[in-house]
mmCIF file of the N, C-alpha and C atoms, coordinates in Angstrom:
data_MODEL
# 
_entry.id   MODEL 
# 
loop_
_atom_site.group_PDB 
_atom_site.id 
_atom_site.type_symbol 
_atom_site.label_atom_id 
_atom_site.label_alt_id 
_atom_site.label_comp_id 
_atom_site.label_asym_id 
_atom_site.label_entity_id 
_atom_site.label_seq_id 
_atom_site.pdbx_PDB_ins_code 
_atom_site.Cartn_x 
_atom_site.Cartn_y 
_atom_site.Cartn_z 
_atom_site.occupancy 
_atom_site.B_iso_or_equiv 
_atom_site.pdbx_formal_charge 
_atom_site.auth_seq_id 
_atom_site.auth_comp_id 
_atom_site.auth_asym_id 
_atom_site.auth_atom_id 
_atom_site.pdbx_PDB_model_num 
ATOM 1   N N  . UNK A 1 1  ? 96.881  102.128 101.267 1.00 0.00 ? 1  UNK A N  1 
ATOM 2   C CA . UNK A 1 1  ? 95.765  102.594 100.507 1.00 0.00 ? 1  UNK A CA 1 
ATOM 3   C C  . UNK A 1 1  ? 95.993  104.069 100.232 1.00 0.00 ? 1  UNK A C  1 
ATOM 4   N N  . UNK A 1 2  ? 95.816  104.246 98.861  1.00 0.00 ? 2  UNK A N  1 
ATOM 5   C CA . UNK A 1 2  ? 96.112  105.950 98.634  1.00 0.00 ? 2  UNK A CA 1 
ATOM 6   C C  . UNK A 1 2  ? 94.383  106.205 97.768  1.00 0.00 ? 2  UNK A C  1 
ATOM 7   N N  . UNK A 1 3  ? 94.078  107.615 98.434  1.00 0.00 ? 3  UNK A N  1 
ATOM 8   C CA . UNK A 1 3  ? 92.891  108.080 97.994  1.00 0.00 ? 3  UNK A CA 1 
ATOM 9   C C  . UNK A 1 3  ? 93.169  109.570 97.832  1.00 0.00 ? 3  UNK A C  1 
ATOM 10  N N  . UNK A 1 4  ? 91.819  109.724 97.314  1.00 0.00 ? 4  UNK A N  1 
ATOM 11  C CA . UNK A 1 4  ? 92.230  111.620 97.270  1.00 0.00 ? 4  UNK A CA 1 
ATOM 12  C C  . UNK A 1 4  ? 90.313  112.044 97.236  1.00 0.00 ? 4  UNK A C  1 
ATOM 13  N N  . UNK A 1 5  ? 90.388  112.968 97.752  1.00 0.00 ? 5  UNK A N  1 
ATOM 14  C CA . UNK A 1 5  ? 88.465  113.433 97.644  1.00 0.00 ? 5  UNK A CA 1 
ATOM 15  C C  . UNK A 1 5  ? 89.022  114.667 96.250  1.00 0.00 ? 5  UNK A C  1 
ATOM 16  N N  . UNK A 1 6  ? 88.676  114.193 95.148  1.00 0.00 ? 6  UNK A N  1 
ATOM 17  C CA . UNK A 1 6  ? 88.297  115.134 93.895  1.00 0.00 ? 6  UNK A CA 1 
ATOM 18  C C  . UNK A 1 6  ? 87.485  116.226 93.995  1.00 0.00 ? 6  UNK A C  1 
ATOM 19  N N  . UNK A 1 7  ? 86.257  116.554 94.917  1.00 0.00 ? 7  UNK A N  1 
ATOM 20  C CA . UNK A 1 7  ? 86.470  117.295 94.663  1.00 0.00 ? 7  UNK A CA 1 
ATOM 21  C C  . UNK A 1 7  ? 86.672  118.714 95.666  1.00 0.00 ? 7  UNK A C  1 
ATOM 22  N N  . UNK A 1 8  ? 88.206  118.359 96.432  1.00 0.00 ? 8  UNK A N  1 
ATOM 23  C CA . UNK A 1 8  ? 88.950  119.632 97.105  1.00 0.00 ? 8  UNK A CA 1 
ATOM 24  C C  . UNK A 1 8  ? 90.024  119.437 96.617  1.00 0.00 ? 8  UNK A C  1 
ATOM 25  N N  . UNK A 1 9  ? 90.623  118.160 95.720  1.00 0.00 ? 9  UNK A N  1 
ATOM 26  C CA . UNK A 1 9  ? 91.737  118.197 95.724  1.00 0.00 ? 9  UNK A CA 1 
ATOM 27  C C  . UNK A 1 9  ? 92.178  117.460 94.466  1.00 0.00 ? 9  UNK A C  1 
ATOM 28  N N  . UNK A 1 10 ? 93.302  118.426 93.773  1.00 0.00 ? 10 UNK A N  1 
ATOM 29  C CA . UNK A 1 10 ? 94.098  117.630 92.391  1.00 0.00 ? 10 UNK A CA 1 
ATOM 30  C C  . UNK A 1 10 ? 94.558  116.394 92.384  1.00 0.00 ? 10 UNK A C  1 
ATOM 31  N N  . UNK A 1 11 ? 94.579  115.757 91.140  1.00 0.00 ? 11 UNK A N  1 
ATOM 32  C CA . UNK A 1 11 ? 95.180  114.531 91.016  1.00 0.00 ? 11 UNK A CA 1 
ATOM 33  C C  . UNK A 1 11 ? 96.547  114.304 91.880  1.00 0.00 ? 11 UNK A C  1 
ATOM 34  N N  . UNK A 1 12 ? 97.152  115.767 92.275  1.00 0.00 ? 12 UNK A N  1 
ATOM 35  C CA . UNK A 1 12 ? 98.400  115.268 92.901  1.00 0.00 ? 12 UNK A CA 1 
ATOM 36  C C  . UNK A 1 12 ? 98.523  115.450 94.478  1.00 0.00 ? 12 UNK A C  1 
ATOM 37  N N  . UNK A 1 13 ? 97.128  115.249 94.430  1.00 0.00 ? 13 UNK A N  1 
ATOM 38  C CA . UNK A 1 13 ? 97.349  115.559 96.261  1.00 0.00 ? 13 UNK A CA 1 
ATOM 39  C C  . UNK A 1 13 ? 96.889  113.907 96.654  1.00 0.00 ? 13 UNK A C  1 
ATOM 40  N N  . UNK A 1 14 ? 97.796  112.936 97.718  1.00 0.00 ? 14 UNK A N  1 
ATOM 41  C CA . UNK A 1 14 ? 97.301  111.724 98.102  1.00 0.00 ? 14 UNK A CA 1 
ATOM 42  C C  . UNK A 1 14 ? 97.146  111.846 99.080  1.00 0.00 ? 14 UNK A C  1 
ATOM 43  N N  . UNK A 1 15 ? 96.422  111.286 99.934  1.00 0.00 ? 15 UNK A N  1 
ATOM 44  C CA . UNK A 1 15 ? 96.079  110.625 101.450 1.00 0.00 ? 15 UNK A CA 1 
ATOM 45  C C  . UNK A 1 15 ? 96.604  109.377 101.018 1.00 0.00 ? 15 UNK A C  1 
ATOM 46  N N  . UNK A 1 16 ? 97.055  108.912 102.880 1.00 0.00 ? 16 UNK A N  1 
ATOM 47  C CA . UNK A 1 16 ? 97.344  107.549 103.031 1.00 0.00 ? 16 UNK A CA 1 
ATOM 48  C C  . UNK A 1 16 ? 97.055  107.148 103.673 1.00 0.00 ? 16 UNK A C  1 
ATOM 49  N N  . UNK A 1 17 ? 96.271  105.906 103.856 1.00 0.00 ? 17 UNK A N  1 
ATOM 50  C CA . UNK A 1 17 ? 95.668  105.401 105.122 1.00 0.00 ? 17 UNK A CA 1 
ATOM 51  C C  . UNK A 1 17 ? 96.707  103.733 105.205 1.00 0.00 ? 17 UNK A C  1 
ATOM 52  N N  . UNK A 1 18 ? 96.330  103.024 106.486 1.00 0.00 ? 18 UNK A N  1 
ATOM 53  C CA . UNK A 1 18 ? 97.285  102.001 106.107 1.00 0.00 ? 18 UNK A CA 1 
ATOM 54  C C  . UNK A 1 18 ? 95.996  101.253 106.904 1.00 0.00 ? 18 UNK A C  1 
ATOM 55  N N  . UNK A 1 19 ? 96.135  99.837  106.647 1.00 0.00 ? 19 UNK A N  1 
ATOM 56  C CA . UNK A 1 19 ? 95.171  99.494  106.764 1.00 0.00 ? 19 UNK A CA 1 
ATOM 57  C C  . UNK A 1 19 ? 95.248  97.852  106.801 1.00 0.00 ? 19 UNK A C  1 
ATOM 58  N N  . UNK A 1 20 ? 94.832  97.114  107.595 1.00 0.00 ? 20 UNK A N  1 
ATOM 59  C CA . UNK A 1 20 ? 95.430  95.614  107.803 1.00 0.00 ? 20 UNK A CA 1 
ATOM 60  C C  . UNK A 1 20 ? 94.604  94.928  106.600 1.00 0.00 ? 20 UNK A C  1 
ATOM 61  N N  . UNK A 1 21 ? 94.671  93.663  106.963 1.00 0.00 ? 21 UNK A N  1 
ATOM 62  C CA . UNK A 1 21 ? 94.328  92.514  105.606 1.00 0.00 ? 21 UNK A CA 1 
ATOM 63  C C  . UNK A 1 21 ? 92.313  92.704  105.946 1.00 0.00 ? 21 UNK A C  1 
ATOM 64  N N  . UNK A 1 22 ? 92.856  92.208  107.456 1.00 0.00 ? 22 UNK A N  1 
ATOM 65  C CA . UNK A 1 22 ? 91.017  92.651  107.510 1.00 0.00 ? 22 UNK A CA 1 
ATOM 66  C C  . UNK A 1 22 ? 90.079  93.579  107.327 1.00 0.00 ? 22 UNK A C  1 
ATOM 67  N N  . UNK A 1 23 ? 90.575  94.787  107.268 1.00 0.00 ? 23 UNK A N  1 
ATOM 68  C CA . UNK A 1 23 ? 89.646  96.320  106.825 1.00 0.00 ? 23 UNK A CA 1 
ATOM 69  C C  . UNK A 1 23 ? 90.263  96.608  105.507 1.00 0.00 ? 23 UNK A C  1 
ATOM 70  N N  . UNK A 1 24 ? 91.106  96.272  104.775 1.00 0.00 ? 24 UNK A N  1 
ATOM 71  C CA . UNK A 1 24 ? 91.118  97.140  103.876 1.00 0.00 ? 24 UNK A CA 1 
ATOM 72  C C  . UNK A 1 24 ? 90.034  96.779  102.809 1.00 0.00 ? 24 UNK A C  1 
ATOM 73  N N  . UNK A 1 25 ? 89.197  96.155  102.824 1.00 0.00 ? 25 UNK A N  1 
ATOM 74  C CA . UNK A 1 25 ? 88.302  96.188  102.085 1.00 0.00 ? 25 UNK A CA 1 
ATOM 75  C C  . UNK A 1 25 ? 87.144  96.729  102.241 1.00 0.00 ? 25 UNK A C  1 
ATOM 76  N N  . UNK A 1 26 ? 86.773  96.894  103.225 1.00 0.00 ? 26 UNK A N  1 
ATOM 77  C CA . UNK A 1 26 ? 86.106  97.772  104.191 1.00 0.00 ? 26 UNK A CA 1 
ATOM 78  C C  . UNK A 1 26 ? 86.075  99.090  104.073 1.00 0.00 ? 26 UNK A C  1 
ATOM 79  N N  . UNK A 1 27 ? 87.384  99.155  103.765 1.00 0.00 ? 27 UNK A N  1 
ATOM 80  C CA . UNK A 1 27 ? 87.730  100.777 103.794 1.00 0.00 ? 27 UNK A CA 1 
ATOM 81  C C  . UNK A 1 27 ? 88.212  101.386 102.211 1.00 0.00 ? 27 UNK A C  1 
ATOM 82  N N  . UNK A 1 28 ? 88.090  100.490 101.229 1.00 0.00 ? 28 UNK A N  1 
ATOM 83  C CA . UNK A 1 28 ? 88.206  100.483 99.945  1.00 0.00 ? 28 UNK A CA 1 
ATOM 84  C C  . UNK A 1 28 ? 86.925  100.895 99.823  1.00 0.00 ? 28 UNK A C  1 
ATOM 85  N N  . UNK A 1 29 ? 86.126  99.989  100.199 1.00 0.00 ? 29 UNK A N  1 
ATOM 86  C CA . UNK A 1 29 ? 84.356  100.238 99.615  1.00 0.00 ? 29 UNK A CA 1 
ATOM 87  C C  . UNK A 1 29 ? 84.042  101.362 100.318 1.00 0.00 ? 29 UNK A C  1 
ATOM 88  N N  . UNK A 1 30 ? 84.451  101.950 101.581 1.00 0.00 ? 30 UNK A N  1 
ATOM 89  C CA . UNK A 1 30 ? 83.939  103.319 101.957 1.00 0.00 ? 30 UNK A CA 1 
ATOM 90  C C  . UNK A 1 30 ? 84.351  104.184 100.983 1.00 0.00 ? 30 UNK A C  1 
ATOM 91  N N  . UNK A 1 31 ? 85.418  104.425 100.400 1.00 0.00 ? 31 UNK A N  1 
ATOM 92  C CA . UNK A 1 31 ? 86.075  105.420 99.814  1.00 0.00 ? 31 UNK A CA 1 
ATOM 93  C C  . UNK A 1 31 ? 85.592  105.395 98.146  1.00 0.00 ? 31 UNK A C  1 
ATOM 94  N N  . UNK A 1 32 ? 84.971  104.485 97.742  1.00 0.00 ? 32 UNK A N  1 
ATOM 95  C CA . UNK A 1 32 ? 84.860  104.266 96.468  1.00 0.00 ? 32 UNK A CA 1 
ATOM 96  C C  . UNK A 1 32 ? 83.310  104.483 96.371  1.00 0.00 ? 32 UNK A C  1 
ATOM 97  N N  . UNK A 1 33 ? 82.360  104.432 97.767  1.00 0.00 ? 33 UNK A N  1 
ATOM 98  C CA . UNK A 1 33 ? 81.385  104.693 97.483  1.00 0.00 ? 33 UNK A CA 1 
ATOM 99  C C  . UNK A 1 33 ? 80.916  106.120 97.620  1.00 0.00 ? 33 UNK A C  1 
ATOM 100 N N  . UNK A 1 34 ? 81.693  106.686 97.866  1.00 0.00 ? 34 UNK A N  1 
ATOM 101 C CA . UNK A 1 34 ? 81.963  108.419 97.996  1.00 0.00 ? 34 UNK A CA 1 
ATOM 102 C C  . UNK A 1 34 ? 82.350  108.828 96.630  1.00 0.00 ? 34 UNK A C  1 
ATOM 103 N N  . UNK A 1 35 ? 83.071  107.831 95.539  1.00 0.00 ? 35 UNK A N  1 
ATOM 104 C CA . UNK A 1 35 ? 83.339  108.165 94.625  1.00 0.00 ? 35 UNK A CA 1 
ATOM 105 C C  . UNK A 1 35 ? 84.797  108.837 94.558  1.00 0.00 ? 35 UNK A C  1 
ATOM 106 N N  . UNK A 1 36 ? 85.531  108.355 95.621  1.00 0.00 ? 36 UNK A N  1 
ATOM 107 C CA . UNK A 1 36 ? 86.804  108.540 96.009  1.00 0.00 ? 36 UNK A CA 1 
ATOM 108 C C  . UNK A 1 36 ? 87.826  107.865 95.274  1.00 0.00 ? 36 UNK A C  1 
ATOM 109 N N  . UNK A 1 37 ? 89.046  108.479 94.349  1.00 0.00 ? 37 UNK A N  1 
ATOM 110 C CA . UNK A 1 37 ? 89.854  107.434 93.637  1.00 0.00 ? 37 UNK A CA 1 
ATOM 111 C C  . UNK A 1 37 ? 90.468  106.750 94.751  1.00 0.00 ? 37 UNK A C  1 
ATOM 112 N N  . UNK A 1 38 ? 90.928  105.767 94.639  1.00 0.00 ? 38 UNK A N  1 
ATOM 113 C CA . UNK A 1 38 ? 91.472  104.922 95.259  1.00 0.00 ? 38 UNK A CA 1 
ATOM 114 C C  . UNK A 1 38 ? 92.106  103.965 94.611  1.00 0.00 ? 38 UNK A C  1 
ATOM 115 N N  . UNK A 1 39 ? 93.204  103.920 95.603  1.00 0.00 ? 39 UNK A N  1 
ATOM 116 C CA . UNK A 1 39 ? 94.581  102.564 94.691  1.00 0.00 ? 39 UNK A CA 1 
ATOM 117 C C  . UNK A 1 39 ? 94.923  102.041 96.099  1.00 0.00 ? 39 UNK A C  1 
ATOM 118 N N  . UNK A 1 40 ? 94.990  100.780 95.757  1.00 0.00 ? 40 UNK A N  1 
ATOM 119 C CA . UNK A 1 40 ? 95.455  99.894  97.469  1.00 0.00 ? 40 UNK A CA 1 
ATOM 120 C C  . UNK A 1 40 ? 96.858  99.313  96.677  1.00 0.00 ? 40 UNK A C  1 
ATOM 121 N N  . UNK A 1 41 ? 98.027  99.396  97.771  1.00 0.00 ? 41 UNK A N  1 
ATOM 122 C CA . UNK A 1 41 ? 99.206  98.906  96.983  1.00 0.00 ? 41 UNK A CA 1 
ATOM 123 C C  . UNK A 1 41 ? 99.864  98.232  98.378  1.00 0.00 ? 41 UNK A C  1 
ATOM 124 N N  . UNK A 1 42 ? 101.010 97.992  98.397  1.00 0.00 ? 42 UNK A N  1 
ATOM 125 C CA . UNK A 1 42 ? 101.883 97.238  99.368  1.00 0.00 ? 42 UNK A CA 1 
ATOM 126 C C  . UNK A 1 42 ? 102.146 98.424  100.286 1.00 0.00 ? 42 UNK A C  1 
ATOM 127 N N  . UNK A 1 43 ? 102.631 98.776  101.738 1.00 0.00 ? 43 UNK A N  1 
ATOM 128 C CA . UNK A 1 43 ? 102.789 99.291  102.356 1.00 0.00 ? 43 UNK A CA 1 
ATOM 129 C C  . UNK A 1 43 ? 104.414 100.243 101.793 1.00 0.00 ? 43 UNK A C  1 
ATOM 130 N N  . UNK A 1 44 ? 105.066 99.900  101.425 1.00 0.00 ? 44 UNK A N  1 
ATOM 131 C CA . UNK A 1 44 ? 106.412 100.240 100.805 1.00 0.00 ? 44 UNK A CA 1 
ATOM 132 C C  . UNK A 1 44 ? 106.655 101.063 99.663  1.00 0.00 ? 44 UNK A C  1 
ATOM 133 N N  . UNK A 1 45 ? 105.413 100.965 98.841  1.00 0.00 ? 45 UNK A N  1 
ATOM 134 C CA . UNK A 1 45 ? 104.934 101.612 97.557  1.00 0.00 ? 45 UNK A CA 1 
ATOM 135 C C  . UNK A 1 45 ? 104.183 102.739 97.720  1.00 0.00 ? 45 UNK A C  1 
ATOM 136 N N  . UNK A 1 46 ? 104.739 103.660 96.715  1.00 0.00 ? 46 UNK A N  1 
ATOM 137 C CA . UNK A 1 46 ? 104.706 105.045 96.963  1.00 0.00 ? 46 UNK A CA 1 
ATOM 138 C C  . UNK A 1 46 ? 103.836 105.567 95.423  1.00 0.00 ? 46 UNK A C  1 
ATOM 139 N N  . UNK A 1 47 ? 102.833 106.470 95.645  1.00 0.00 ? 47 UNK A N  1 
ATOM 140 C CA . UNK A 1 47 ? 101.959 106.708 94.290  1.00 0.00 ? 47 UNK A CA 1 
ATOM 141 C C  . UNK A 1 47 ? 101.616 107.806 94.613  1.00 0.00 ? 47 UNK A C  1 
ATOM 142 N N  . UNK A 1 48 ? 101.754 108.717 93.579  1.00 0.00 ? 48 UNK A N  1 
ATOM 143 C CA . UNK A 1 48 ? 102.038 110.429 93.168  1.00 0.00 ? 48 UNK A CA 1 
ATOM 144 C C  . UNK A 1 48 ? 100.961 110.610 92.749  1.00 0.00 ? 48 UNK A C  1 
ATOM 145 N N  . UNK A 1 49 ? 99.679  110.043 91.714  1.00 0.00 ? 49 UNK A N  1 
ATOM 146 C CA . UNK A 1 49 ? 99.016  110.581 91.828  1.00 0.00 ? 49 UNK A CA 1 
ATOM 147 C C  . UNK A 1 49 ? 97.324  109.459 91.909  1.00 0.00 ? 49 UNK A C  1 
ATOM 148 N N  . UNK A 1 50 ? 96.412  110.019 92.589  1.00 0.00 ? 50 UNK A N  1 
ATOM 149 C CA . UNK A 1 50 ? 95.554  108.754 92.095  1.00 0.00 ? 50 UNK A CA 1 
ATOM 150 C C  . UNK A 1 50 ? 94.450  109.324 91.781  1.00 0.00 ? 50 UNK A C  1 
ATOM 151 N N  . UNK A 1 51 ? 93.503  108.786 90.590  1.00 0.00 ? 51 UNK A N  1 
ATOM 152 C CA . UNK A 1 51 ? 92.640  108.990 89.807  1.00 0.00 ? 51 UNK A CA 1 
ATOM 153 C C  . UNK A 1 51 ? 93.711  109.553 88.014  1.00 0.00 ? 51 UNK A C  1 
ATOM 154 N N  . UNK A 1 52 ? 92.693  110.194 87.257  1.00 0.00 ? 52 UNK A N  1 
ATOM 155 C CA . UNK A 1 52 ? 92.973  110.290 86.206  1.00 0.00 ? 52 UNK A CA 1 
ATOM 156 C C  . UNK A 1 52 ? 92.766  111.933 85.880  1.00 0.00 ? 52 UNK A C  1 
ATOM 157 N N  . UNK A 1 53 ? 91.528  112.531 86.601  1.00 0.00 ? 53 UNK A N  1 
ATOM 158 C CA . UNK A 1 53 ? 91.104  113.632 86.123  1.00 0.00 ? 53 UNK A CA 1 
ATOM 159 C C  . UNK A 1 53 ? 90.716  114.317 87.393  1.00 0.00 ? 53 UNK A C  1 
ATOM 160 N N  . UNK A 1 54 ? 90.824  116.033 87.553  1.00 0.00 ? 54 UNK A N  1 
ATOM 161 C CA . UNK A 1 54 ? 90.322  116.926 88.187  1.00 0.00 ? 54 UNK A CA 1 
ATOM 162 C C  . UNK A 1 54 ? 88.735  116.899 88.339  1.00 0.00 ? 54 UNK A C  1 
ATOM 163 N N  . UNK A 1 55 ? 87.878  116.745 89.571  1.00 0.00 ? 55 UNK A N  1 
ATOM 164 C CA . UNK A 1 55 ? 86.798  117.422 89.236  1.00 0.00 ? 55 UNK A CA 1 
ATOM 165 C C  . UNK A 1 55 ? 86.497  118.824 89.504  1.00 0.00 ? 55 UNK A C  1 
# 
C-alpha cells in the first residue's frame, strides 16, 4: 500500500505500509477517509508518485 498525507507532503514523497489480505482494506478505508491518496499494489511493485496534485 503506498499513501502520502498531501497536505505535508508532494506528490513525490510515498509511505509504505505492507499489509496482509485481511487489513488491507481496513487500512485503505483509514487512509482514504483522511483523504489520503492511496494506491494498493503487489508487494514487489514500486510507485514514485501517488495522487495527482499538491495540496
Amino acid at each position: 500500500m503506498h499513501w502520502r498525507n498531501p497536505k505535508i507532503h508532494g506528490i513525490d514523497r510515498v509511505k509504505v505500509w505492507s499489509a496482509c489480505d485481511e487489513h488491507v482494506d481496513f487500512l485503505r478505508e483509514f487512509l482514504e477517509a483522511r483523504d489520503f491518496p492511496v494506491v494498493v499494489t503487489g508487494v514487489s511493485e514500486v510507485v514514485e508518485q501517488v495522487g495527482t496534485e499538491a495540496r
